[in-house]
Each structure stands twice: as structure tokens, then as C-alpha cells.
N, C-alpha and C positions, 0 to 999 in steps of 0.2 A: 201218145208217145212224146210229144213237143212239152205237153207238161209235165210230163214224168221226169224230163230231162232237164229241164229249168228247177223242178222241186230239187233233184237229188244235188246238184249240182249246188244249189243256194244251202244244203244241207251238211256239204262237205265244206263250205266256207264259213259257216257258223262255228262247227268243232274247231276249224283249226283255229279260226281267229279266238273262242274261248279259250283254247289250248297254249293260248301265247303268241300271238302274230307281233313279229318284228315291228318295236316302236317305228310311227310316222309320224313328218314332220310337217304339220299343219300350217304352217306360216313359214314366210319366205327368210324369214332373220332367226337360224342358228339359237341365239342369245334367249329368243322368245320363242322358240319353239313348243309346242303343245305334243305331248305324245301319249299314244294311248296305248295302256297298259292291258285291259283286256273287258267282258264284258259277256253275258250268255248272249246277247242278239245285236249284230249291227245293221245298218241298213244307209243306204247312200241314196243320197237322192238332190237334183240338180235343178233351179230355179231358174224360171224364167229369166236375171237377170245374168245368168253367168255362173253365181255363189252355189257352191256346195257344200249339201247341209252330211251331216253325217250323224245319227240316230245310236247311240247305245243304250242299251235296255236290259234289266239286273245286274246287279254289284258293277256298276260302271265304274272304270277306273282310271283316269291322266296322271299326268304330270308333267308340270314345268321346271325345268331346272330341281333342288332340289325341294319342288313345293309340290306334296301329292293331293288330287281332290279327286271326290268318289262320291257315289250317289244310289239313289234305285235307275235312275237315267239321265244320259246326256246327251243334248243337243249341241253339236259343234258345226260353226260356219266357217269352210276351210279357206274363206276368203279373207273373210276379217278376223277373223284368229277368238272371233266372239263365241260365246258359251253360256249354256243354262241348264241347270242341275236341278234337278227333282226329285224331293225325297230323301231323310237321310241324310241329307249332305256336312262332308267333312272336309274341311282343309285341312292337312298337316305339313308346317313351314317347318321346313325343316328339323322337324324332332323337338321345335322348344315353343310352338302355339301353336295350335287345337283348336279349329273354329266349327263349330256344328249349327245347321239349320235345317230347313224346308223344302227353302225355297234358294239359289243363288242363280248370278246373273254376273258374270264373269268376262272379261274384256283383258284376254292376254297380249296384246302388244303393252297394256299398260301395268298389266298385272293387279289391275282394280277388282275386288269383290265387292257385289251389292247382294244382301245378303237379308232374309226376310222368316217372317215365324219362328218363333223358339229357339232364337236364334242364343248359344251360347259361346264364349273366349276366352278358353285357358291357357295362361303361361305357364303352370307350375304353382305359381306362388297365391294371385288369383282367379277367378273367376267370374266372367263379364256377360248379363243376361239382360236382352233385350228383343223388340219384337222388327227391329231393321237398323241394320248396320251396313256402316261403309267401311272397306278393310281393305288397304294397298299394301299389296306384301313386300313391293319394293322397297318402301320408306318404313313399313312395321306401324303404321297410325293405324289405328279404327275409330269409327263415328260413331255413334248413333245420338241423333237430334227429339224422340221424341220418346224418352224417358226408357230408364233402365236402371240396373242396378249392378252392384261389383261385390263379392262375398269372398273376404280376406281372413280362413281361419272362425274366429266367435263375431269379425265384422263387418257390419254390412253396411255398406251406401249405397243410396240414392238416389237419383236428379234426373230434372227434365233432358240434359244436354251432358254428353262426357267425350273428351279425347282419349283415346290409350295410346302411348308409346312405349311398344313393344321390345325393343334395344335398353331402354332405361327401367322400364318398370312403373311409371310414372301413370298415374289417371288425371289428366284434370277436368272437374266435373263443373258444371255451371245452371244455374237456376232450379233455387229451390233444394238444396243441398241438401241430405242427412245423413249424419254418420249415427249409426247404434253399434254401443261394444259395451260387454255386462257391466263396466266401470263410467263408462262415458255415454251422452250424447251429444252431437253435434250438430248444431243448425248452420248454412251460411249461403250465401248469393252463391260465391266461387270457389274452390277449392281442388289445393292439387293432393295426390296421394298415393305413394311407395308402395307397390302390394311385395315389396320383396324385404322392404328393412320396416313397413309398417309405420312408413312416418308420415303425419298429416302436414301440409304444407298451406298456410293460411292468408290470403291475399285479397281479403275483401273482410268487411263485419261477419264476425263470426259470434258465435256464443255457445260457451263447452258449459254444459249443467253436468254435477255428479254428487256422488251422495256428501261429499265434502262441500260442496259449494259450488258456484256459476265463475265462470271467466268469461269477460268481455275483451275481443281484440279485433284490430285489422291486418296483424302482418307480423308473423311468427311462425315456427314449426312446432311437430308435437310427434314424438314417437311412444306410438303405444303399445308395442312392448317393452322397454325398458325406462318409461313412465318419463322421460327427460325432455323437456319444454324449455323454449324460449319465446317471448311476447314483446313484441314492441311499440310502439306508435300509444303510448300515454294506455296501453292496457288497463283492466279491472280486473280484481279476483274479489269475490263475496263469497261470504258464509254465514251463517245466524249472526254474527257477535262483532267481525270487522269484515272491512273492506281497506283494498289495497291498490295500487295505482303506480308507474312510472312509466320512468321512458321504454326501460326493457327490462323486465322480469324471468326469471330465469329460475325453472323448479326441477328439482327431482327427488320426485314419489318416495325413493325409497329411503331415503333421508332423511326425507319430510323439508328439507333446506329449501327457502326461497331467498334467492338473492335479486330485490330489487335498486337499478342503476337510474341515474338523473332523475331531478324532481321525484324521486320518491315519498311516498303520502301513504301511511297506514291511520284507519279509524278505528278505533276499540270503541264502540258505541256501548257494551256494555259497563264501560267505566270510565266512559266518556271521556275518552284520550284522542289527541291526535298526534304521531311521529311525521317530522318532515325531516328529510336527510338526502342526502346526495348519493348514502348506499345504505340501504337497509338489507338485515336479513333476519327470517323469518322462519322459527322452529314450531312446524304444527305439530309433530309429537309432541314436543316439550309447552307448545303452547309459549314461547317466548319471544319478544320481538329486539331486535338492536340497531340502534341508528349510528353512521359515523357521517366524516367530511358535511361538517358543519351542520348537526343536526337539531332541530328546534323539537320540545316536547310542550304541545296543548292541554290543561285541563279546563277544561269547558265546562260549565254550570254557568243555570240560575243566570243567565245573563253576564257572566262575570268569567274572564279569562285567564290563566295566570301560564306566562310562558316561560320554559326553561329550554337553555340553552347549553352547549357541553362540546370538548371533545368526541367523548364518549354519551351516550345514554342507551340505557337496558331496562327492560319488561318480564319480569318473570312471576312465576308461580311458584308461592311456601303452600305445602299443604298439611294440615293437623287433625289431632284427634278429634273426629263429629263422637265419638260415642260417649264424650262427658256435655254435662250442659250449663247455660248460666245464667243467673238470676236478674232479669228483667222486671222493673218495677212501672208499674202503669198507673197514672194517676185521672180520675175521671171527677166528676161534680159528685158521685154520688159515693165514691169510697176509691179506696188504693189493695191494688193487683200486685199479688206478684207471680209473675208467670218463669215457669221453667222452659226455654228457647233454648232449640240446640243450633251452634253454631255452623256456619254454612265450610266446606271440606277445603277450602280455596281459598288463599289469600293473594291478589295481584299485588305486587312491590313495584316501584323501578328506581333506578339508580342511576347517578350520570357522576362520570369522573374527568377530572382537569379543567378549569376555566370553565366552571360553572357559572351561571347569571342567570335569572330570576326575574320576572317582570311582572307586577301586577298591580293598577291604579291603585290599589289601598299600598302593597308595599313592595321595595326593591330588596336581593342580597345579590351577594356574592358570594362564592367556596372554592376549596380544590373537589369536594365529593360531597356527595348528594343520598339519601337514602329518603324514598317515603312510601307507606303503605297503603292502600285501601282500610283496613282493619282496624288502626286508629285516624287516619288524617294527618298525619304529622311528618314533619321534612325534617331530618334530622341533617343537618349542614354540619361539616368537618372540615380541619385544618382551615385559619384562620378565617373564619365566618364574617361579612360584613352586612348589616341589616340594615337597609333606613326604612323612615317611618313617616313622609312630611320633611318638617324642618331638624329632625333626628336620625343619628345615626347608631346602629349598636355595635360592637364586637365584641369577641373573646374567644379563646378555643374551640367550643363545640357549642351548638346550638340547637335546641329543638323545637322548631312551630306547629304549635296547633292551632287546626283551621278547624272552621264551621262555615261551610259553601262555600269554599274561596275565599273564607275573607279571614285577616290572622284574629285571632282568638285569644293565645297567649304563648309567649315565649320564654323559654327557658334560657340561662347561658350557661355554660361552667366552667368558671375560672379566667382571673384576665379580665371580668367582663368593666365595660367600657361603655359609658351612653353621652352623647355629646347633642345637644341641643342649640341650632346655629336660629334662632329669631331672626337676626339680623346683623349687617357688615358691624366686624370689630364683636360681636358678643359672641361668646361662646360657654352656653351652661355645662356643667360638668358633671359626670356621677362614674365612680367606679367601684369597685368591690371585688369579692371573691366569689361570687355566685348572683346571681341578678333573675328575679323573676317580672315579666312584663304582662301588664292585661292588656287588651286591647277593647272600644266600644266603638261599634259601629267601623267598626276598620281602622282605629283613630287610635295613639296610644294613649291609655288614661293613667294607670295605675304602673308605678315601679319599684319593686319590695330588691333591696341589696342587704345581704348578709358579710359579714367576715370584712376587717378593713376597711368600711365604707368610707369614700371619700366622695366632696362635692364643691362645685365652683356655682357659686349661685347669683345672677344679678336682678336683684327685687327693685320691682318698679312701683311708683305711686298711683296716686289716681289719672294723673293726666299720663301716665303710659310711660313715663322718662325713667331714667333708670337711677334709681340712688347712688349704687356704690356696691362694692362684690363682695359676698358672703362665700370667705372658705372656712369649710368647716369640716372634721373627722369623727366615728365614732364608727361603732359594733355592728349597728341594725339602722335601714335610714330608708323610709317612705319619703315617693317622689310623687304628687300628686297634677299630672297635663290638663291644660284647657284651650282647646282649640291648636292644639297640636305645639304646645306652648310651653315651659314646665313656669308653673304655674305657686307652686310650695314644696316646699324639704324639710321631712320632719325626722330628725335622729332619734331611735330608740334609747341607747344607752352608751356608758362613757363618751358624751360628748366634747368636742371640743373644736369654737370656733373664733372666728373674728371676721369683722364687716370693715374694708376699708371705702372709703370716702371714692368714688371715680375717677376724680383726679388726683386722687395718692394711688395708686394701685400698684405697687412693686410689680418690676418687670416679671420678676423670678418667680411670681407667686399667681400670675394667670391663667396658667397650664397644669394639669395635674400630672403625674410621670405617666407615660404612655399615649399619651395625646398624639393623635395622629385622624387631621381632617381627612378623608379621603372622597370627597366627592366625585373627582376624576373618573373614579371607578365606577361610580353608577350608573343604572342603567336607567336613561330618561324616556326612552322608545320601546316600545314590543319590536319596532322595524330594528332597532340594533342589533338584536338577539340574532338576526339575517346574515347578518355582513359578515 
């Protein structure tokens, strides 16, 4: 009867309490109160030291304030307000994270969760899976120290170590980093990241590889859905063809727009270019690159450098017809080819405008604007052109040089043109015309063909080097022939007409040709000037 009366008795206190038994308040502080919600089976029981343990068993159910946790069973100590969950287990903080495990181990005066097995934490936005975590619902942090992962949508990271801050949205993950998203991946030591705007936050060496190319940096942002990046600290972007560099680089995807800021440095290794500029920016659709605030443009070969310098300078792409072809002549020891070579779909140009300058040990100019090709080699210089050469200098309205590896080749002038040959203090040889064609040997000027009005101031020296006396002379057609950078002979084609006066006769009036205008000032004596 004594058991029957204990069974029935322990019988009628399970239904009610499954049925809803009035929360209790496990702990002595209100604020931290534990209350249980309900459960098929409770069970009390009182330890040697004082502490009472209290046993719930299937769909177990608390809560603290507005934070519900549930289980297949729980163990509560209604002394120290301590707790362990078995099975199943769920946090839900207030209706905005969702933390699921195994195993938890719960300390409500601090409202610390340790949290173990399969263990998952979702905000909404992502999802945070790992095999032990630390989670105070107080502060909204979670731990976990010995690797995990966070799945945001199509991406997924990685790492040994990661904090969540549940109020912000924030991950930051540490050693061993990896971001995978179908566009990107990411390596890096540190990294913090948005699971709600999707934005990577970069604060240690990182490196982004994607089908476009590799970024090098330590400290920038990146959001990956609306493809829009900043990079700072002397960053890297590579791709097959260039590589880019500054203080901070700033891209968006959809534009294809890179605008890079201080010491900016673009490589065009395929056309063996280098842009240095204070602000570049950089069209990968268009394939085009543009430098301003003081930007220096490199062509590198063959050991040989020639720098330009500009307000302005630009990099683009002409593209033409590949479906015609053209006739390539091959000459060998044994006989002469001629091959039909179809031309390549791509022509690189660039251009610089205003205060142009030119640098390069064979030769200096000067322009307002600049045009040159990959396709022929040739710099076409406009409004008021200044060339020198050594101890010569050339001008005239427009000007075209062809090079062969950097080195001048031959130049063209049209109209106006002007050659002044300075040897030495007090001489100055003369040639001008209407048209002026120039060879050059060895980088050196040799040969100079003048058409139309040819005029000349010439001072012919003997054998010991002294100078006679000054040959001016006019005519139609008039070869100039340099040695050692020297003019050296001037031979008129036709309707000539000259006179050699004595050194010491030499009429003031009659030294200068019209349009004489020494301008050495203007040259450029340094590559390091083309800087300043």
C-alpha cells in the first residue's frame, strides 16, 4: 500500500508538471532567473553538499529572460544556477540566433554557453559550424578555438580560430583562413567578415586568386556581393599580361573601373610598359590604362629605356580587320619566302597630352601631345616638337620617330623644320627647310635630306679643327651629312646659292637663319627630371 501510494502520487506530479507547472525561479537574482518551461519527467534530488540537482527528461524545456534552451534532457543545480543539456540541444536568443548542439554546459548567472558536437549558429544571414563553442548570450560573442567553418549563401570560410559578434554581424576568423565563393578564393592569417552585407574585411596578408587574376594585400575591404573593394598598404593585382600596385586601389567589378591612388605602378609585361602616376585608372573591359598628377610612362627593352613624361598619358586598344593578310618577305642563304601572315586582332597605342618630355640616352623631345603605336614603333609628336640629338637640336610642327628597340631610327618633320648643330660656345650650324628627313646610325644622327627652301649656316673647319669662316648658303634640295655627332658637309641639290664669309668678317645680321631659337633650357638632361 506504502508503494502504491508513493507510485500514484509521483504519477500525478509528472502530468501536472508535463501539463504546465508554474515557472520557477532557480536562482536567487530575478534578472538571472532560470525557469522551467516543462518536460515528460522531472526528478529532484539533493546532494550531500546542500545543492539541488533537478533532472528533466524528454523535450526539456527553460528559459532565461528572453533566451529559450531545450534538449532531450536537463540537468539543473538550483544552487548555482549551473546547467547541462543533453541531446538535441537548442538555444534560441531571443528570436534572432539559433544555436544547436549535443552536448551544452550552461552557467546562468553568467549566461555563458559551452557548447560541444555538431554544434551549429545561425543568425539569419549566416551559419557557424563547428565541433565546440563558447557563446555568452549576454555580450552575443561565440568562440570556437579548434576549427570551424561559417556558410554565407554560395560562401564558405574556414579557420582554425573565429569570434562571432552576434549584434554586428561580424566574424573575425584567425589562422589559417579560407574564403571559397564561385568568383573568388581567399587565403589569409586574419580576417574579419559581414555575414549580413557580405563584406570581407582584411587585416593581415591576404591573397584573393580569381579567374581574372591574384590580389596581393594587408588591409582593405571587399564586398562580395556588389563586387566593390578597397586595398591599401602598397597592394598587388596580377593577371597574365600586368601587374599593378599603390598605396590604395579601389575596384568595382561591375565597371570593371580601378582607380589606383599614391605611388601608383602599372606593368604591361606584354608590351613591356611601365605607368608610374600619383592616380591611375584602369579599364579591364576596355583593356585601357590612364595615369594623371604627374605620371611617368617606361618603355623598357633590350637594356635600353626611354621615359615619357606628361600631364596626361593613356593606354588603349585599336582593333582591325584579322580576316585580310600581309605579305611578309623571308630571306634565308638558300632562297627568298614570301609568306602570307595574318595580322594579330589588337593594336596597344598610348598617348600623353600637355608638357610632354621624352628621355632617352640616344635622344631627348619635347611636345604639347604624343601619339605612339606598338604596330609601327613610331612617336608621332605634335604642336611645336623639340628634338635633340647629342650637340643638335631639331624642330618644326609635327614630327614622326621611328625606332628599332628604342633606339631613333629615323625621323620625319613637317613644315617649319629647323636643325641647329651647337659643336661648341659661339658656333652654331644651321639647316632649315620645308620638310626635313633624318636617319639616324647607331642612335647617332647621320644623314639629313631637307626639301623646299632649304637654307644653311655652315662653319667648315680644316685639318687642325679651327674653323675658316661661315658658309651661308640657299637652294631647293640640300643633304647634310654628321660625323660624330658633328655636321660634318652640306651638299645642295639644286638652284644654289651661297657665300663663305671670312670669321672675322661675319656680318652680325647674317649668323642666324629666321626662326632660330636655341632652346636648351627645355631639355631634358635626367630620366630623374621627368619625376619632379
Amino acid at each position: 500500500m506504502k508503494y502504491f501510494l508513493f507510485s500514484f502520487l509521483g504519477l500525478i506530479a509528472q502530468q501536472s508538471f508535463a501539463q504546465g507547472t508554474p515557472a520557477q525561479n532557480l536562482t536567487g537574482d530575478t534578472t538571472r532567473k532560470i525557469e522551467i518551461l516543462g518536460a515528460r519527467h522531472l526528478r529532484q534530488t539533493e546532494l550531500p553538499n546542500g545543492d539541488v540537482l533537478r533532472t528533466l527528461a524528454g523535450n526539456a524545456r527553460v528559459r532565461q529572460g528572453n533566451t529559450y534552451l531545450s534538449g532531450d534532457s536537463i540537468v539543473l543545480n538550483n544552487t548555482t544556477g549551473i546547467m547541462e543539456v543533453f541531446g538535441n540541444v537548442h538555444i534560441n536568443d531571443a528570436d534572432t540566433v539559433n544555436t544547436y548542439a549535443q552536448y551544452l554546459r550552461y552557467v546562468g548567472n553568467e549566461r555563458q554557453a559551452y557548447l560541444k558536437k555538431g554544434v551549429k549558429l545561425t543568425d539569419g544571414k549566416g551559419t557557424l559550424f563547428t565541433e565546440d563553442l563558447e557563446y555568452n548570450i549576454t555580450s552575443g560573442i561565440a568562440t570556437y578555438k579548434n576549427g570551424g567553418r561559417v556558410l554565407n549563401g554560395n560562401t564558405v570560410l574556414t579557420s582554425n580560430g573565429a569570434v562571432y559578434y552576434s549584434d554586428t554581424k561580424d566574424v573575425y576568423f584567425k589562422e589559417n583562413v579560407q574564403l571559397k565563393d564561385p568568383k573568388y578564393a581567399i587565403s589569409a592569417d586574419s580576417l574579419m567578415y559581414n555575414t549580413e552585407f557580405k563584406t570581407a574585411h582584411f587585416i593581415a596578408p591576404t591573397h584573393i586568386e580569381s579567374e581574372s587574376g591574384n590580389i596581393f594585400t594587408r588591409s582593405g575591404n571587399y564586398n562580395l556581393e556588389t563586387g566593390e573593394a578597397v586595398f591599401y598598404d602598397q597592394s598587388v593585382l596580377k593577371d597574365s599580361i600586368r601587374s599593378a600596385t599603390g598605396r590604395s586601389i579601389a575596384i568595382d567589378e561591375k565597371t570593371g573601373i580601378v582607380n589606383i591612388e599614391g605611388n601608383g605602378k602599372v606593368v604591361d609585361s606584354a608590351n613591356q610598359v611601365i605607368l608610374l602616376g600619383g592616380q591611375i585608372f584602369i579599364d579591364q573591359k576596355k583593356n585601357t590604362f590612364l595615369g594623371t598628377r604627374k605620371p611617368v610612362m617606361i618603355f623598357y627593352r633590350d637594356n635600353d629605356s626611354t621615359y615619357i613624361a606628361a600631364d596626361t598619358l593613356f593606354s588603349g586598344i585599336k582593333w582591325r580587320d584579322t580576316t585580310r593578310t600581309i605579305k611578309q618577305t623571308v630571306t634565308d642563304t638558300l632562297n627568298v619566302q614570301t609568306l602570307d601572315k595574318a595580322p594579330s586582332d589588337s593594336i596597344r597605342f598610348f598617348e600623353a597630352f600637355h608638357h610632354v618630355r621624352i628621355f632617352n640616352d640616344s635622344l631627348q623631345a619635347v611636345c604639347d601631345s604624343l601619339y605612339y603605336s606598338t604596330d609601327d614603333s613610331v612617336f608621332r609628336l605634335y604642336q611645336q616638337p623639340l628634338v635633340w640629338n647629342g650637340q643638335s637640336q631639331i624642330s618644326g610642327d609635327t614630327m614622326y620617330l621611328y625606332t628599332q628597340n628604342q633606339q631613333p631610327d629615323k625621323l620625319e618633320v613637317f613644315f617649319n623644320s629647323f636643325v641647329i648643330n651647337h659643336p661648341t660656345r659661339g658656333i652654331f650650324n644651321q639647316i632649315s627647310g620645308r620638310t626635313l628627313n633624318a636617319f639616324f646610325a647607331a642612335g647617332k644622327l647621320d644623314v639629313v635630306h631637307v626639301r623646299g627652301n632649304a637654307e644653311s649656316i655652315y662653319y667648315p673647319q680644316n685639318e687642325d679643327s679651327a674653323y675658316t669662316g661661315m658658309n651661308r648658303s640657299s637652294g631647293e634640295r640640300m643633304q647634310v651629312q654628321f660625323v660624330n655627332q658633328e655636321l660634318e658637309k652640306v651638299k645642295f641639290i639644286q638652284q644654289v646659292n651661297g657665300v663663305l664669309y671670312p670669321m672675322d668678317q661675319r656680318p652680325a645680321d647674317q649668323q642666324y637663319l629666321k626662326g632660330f631659337l636655341w632652346q636648351d633650357n627645355r631639355r631634358p638632361k635626367h630620366k630623374l627630371e621627368l619625376f619632379e
